[in-house]
N, C-alpha and C positions, 0 to 999 in steps of 0.2 A: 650553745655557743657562749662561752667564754672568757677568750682573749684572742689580742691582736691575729696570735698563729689561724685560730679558726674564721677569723675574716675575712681574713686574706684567700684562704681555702676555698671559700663560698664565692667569694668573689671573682679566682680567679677562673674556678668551674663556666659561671656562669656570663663572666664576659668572652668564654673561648666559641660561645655560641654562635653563629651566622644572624648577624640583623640585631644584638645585642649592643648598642651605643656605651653604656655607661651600668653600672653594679655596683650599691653601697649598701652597706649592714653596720649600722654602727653599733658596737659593742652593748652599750648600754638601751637601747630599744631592743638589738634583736631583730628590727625588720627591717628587712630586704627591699629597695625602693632600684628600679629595674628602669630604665630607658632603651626600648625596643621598639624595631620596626614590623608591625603586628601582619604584614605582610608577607615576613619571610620567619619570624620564629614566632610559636604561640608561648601562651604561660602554661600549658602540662608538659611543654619541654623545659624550661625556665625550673620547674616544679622538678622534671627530672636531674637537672642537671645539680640542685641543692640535694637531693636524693644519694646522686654519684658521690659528694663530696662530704656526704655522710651524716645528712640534716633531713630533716622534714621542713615540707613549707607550704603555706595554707592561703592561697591567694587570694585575696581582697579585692 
């Protein structure tokens, strides 16, 4: 990832998710800090859905 266009990309993958509150990647980290409701989406979906939008991502 590196610029605004792939941000936004990651971003808006993974806020289209069901139970997904909030999705930021700031550019210059690189990681992905997620606000979900662990009730209705897990993180190997989360993990999919940065997948879909054509990243890998390694959850912590």
């Amino acid at each position: 990832m590196s610029c605004a266009h792939c941000k936004a990309r990651i971003e808006k993958e993974v806020t289209c998710l069901k139970g997904v509150e909030v999705a930021d990647v700031p550019v210059e980290s690189k990681v992905l800090t997620v606000r979900f409701d662990d009730q209705v989406v897990d993180s190997a979906a989360i993990v999919a859905a940065v997948a879909e939008a054509g990243y890998t991502a390694n959850p912590q």
